[in-house]
N, C-alpha and C positions, 0 to 999 in steps of 0.2 A: 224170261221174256220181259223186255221194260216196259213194253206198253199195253194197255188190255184192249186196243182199236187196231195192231199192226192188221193189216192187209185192207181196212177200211178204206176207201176211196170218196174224198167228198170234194163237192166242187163248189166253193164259194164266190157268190156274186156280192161278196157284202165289202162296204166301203163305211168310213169315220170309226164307229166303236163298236155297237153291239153284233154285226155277224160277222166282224173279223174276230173279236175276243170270242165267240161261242169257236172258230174255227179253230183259234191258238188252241181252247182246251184241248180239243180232236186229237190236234198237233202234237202236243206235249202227251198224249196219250199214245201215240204212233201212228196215228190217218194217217194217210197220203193228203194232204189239203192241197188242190190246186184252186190259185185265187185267179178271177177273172178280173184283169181292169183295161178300164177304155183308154184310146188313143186321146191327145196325147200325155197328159199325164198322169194318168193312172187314179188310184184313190185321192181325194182332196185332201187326206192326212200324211199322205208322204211327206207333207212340208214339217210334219211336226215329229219330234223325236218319242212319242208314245206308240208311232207306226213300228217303231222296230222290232217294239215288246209285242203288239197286238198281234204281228204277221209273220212272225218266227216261224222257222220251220216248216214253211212253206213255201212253193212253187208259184210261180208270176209268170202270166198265161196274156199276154196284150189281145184282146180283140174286141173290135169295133162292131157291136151288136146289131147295128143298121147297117152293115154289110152282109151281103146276103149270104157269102165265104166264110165270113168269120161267122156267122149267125148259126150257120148249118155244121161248123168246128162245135162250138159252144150246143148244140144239140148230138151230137154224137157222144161227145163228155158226157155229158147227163144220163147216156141210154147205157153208158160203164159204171156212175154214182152208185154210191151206197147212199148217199146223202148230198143234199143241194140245199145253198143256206142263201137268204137271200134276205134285205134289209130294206126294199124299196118301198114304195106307196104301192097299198093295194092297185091292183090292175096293171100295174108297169110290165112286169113277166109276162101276165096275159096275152099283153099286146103284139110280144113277140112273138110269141109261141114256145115259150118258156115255163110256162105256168105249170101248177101240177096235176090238172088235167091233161094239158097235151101230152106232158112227158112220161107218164104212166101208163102211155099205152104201148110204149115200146119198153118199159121198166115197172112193173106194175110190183116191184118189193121196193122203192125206191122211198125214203125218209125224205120228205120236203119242207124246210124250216122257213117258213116264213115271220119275219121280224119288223114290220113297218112301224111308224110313230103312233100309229092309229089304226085300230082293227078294221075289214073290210066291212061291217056293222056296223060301224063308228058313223056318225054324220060328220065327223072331222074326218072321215078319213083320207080327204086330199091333202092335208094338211103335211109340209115335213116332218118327219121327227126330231128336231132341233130339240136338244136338251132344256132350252128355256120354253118353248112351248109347252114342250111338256109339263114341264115346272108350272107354269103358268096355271097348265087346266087342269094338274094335280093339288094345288094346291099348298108345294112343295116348296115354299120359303119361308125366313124366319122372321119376317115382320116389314112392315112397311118405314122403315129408315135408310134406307143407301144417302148415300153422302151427301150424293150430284143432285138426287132425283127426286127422294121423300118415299120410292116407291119399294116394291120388295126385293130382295136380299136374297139370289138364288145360290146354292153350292156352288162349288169350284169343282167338287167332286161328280161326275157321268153317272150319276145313280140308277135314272132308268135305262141307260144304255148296260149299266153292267147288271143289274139284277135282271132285265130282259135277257141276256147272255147265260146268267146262273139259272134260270127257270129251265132255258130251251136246253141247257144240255143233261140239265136231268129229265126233261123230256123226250129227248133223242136216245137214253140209254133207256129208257120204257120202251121205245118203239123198235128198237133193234131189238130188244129183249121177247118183242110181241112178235117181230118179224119172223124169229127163230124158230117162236113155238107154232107161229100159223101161216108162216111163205108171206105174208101181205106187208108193203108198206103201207103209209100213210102221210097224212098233212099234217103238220104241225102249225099254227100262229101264234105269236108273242109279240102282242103289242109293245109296245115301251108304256103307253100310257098306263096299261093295265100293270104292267107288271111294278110300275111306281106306288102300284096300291101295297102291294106286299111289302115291298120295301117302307114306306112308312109307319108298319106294323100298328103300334096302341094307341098310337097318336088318332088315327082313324077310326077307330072302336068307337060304334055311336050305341050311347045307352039311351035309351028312353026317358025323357022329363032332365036331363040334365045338360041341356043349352047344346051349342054349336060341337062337333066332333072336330074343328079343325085347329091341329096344333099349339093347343090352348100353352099358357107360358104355367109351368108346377109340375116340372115332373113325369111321373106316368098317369098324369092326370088327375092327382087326388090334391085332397088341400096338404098345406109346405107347415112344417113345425119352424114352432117361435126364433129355434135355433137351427143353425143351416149345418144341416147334415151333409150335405152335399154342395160342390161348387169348385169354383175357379180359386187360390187365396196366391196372393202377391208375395214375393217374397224378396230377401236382403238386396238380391242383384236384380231384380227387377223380372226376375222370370217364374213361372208360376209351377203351380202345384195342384192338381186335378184330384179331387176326393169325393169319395164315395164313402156311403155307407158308417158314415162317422157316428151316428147315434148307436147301432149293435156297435160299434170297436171304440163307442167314448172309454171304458177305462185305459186302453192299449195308447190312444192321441193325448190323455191325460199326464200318463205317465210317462211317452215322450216330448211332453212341454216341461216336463218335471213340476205337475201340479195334479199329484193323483186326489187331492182333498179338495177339489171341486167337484166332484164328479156325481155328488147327491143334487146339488144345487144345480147345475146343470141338466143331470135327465129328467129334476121335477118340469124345466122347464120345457123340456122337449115332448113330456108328456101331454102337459097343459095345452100346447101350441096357441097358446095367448100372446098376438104380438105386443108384451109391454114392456115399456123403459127399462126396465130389468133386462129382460130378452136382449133389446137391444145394445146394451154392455157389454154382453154376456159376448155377443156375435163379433161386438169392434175387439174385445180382449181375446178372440180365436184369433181373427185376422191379425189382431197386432204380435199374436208368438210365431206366426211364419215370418213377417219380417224381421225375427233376430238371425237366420240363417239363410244361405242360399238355398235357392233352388235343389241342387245337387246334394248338397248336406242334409236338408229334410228329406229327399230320395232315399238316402243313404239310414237314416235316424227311424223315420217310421218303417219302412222296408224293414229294419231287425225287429219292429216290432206286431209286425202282423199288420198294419193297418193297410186298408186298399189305396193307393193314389198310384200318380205318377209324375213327374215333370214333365212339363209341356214341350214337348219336344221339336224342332224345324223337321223339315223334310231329309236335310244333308245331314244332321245328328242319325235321326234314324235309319238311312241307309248304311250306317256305319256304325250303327251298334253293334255288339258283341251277340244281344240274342235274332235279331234280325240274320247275319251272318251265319253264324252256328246252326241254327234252325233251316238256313236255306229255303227262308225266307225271300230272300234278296241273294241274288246271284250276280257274276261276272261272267258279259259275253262277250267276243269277240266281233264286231261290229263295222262291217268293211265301210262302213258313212262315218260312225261318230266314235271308231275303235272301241277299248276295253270299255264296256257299257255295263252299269250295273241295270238290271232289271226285275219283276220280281217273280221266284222263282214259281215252281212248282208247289200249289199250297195245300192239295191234298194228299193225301198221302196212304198210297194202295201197297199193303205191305206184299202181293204177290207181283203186282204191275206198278212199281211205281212210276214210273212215264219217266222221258227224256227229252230233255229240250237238244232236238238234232240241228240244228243252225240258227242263225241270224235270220233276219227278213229279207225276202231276194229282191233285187235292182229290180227295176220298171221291165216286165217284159223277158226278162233273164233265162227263161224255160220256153218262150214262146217257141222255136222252133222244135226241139224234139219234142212238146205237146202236141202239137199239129199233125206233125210225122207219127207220131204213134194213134192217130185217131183212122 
C-alpha cells in the first residue's frame, strides 16, 4: 500500500498556503483531496508557481458558493468527507451553512480543520491571516532595519502558514485515530497566529527577572563567549561558511587551519568570555583563515574533519545537490503549466506507507463535471 489515507475522502476549501499544504500531505498520503475554488479564478495563488507543489495530486472542483446549486453540491461533498479543511476567518463557513455544526448533523464522524489567521477567541479574529500580520502580532522579525523603511525585517519563508499546516495534520491523524476507536468526529482549529508560537520555539521561553522574551540578539539566549563559536565567516570568493559549535570541535577547526598550537590560548579565552583586545585578535585571525580558501574548499577541508558547518548555499545550488536529490528530498514533476518541475518531495518517511505523489496540480475547475455528477 503507498499511502496510509487511501480510501480517505477530504474536501478542501483552503486557498494561498496553510489548508492547501495540510491537503498536499493528505494527498501524498493517498486521500482523495477534492479542492473547492470559486469562479473565476480560483485560488489567488494559482498565479504563482508554489500552487503546483501545494495542490498536487488533487482534484479542482469550480463552485460558486453564493450560488445556491453549487452551495447545495459543496454540501452533499461534505456529508461523503472524512474530512473538510478550511482556511477562512472565523464565521465565513458559518454563514454559509458550511460550518461544523451544520455539517455534523448529516456526518456526525466527520474531522473539520479549521485554519484561520486568528482563532474564533481571538479579538483579532476578523483580521486576514496574511503572513505579515501575523508576523506583526507574533512578533516574528529580525530587527527594525529594512532598507526603505527603518522598520522590521519579516521572513521570505510562510512560517505560520506552514507550521499551522504541520500541527493540523498531526492533529487530524489523532482524530481519525479517535474516530476509529469511538465512531465520533470532531473540530479541529489552527490558528496561524498560535501556531507561530511553536514555531519560534526558545526564543519565546520567558524566565522570570530576566528582561523581555522577545528575540533577544545571543543565541539561545544566554550570554556569547569572547570568541565566536558560532556565525557566518566570509570566505576567498566571497561566499560564506556557516558554523556551529566551534568551541566543543576547536581542536578539529584548529587543526584544519593548520594551527593545532593555539588551541590552549584560545579555549582560555572562550572560557573567560571576557570581551578583551586579546578576544578580539583572536576572533579577526579565525575570520582571516576562511579567507585563504573558497567557500567550497573549507566545505570540503573541515567536512574531513568533523567539524559542523556548511556553505551557504542559493536556492538553485541546492535543488541540485546530490544529497537533496538522492534523499528525494527534491523531486522532478511533470507539470502540464511550467513542465519538468522540481518540487519537494515527500519528507517523511513511513517505511510501510510511504506515500506517492499521484500527479500534478489540476487546471482551474478540471474535475468540476464528473464531481457534480457523482454527488
Amino acid at each position: 500500500m503507498a499511502g496510509a489515507l487511501n480510501n480517505i475522502k477530504v474536501l478542501e476549501f483552503g486557498q494561498y498556503i496553510a489548508g492547501p499544504l495540510l491537503g498536499m500531505f493528505l494527498a501524498d498520503q493517498g486521500a482523495d483531496v477534492i479542492k473547492i475554488e470559486r469562479p473565476p479564478w480560483g485560488d489567488p495563488m494559482r498565479k504563482y508557481p508554489g500552487f503546483q507543489v501545494w495542490n498536487r495530486g488533487k482534484r479542482s472542483a469550480m463552485l460558486d458558493l453564493k450560488n445556491g446549486n453549487d452551495l447545495e453540491t459543496a454540501r452533499k461533498l461534505a456529508q461523503e468527507a472524512d474530512i473538510v479543511i478550511e482556511n477562512f476567518r472565523p464565521g465565513v463557513m458559518e454563514r454559509l451553512g458550511l460550518g461544523y455544526e451544520s455539517l455534523i448533523v448529516n456526518n456526525p464522524k466527520l474531522i473539520y480543520v479549521a485554519m484561520p489567521g486568528f482563532g474564533a477567541a481571538s479579538p483579532y479574529r476578523h483580521i486576514r491571516g496574511w503572513e505579515t500580520l501575523v508576523g506583526a502580532s507574533t512578533a516574528t522579525y529580525s530587527g527594525l532595519n529594512a532598507p526603505e523603511t527603518g522598520g522590521p525585517v519579516y521572513t521570505i519563508l510562510p512560517i505560520s502558514s506552514i507550521y499551522a499546516a504541520f500541527l493540523s495534520s498531526s492533529a487530524v491523524a489523532a482524530a481519525l485515530f479517535y474516530r476509529m476507536r469511538y465512531g465520533e468526529g470532531q473540530r479541529i482549529e489552527t490558528p496561524l497566529h498560535n501556531a507561530t508560537f511553536l514555531a519560534a520555539g526558545y526564543y519565546l521561553v520567558k524566565v522570570p527577572g530576566k528582561g523581555p522574551a522577545q528575540f533577544e540578539k545571543g543565541g539561545h539566549g544566554g550570554p556569547q563567549p569572547a570568541i565566536r563559536t558560532a556565525g557566518i565567516f566570509k570566505c576567498q570568493d566571497g561566499r560564506f561558511i556557516s558554523a556551529v559549535g566551534l568551541a566543543e570541535f576547536l581542536p578539529r577547526l584548529l587543526q584544519a587551519f593548520g594551527h593545532p598550537e593555539h588551541r590552549e590560548i584560545i579555549q582560555t579565552l572562550i572560557s573567560n568570555r571576557e570581551r578583551t583586545q586579546e578576544a578580539q585578535d583572536w576572533n579577526k585571525w579565525i575570520e582571516t583563515q576562511f579567507t585563504t580558501k573558497t567557500a567550497s574548499e573549507w566545505e570540503k577541508i573541515l567536512g574531513s574533519f568533523g567539524v559542523p558547518m556548511s556553505k551557504t548555499r542559493t536556492i538553485d545550488e541546492w535543488i541540485a545537490d546530490p544529497h537533496a536529490i538522492d534523499s528525494g528530498a527534491v523531486v522532478s514533476i511533470e507539470d502540464p503549466i511550467y513542465g519538468l518541475m522540481k518540487q519537494v518531495g515527500i519528507q517523511v518517511r513511513l517505511s510501510g506507507t510511504p506515500g506517492l505523489i499521484t500527479g500534478p496540480a489540476p487546471k482551474l475547475g478540471e474535475h468540476t463535471q464528473s464531481i457534480v455528477e457523482s454527488v
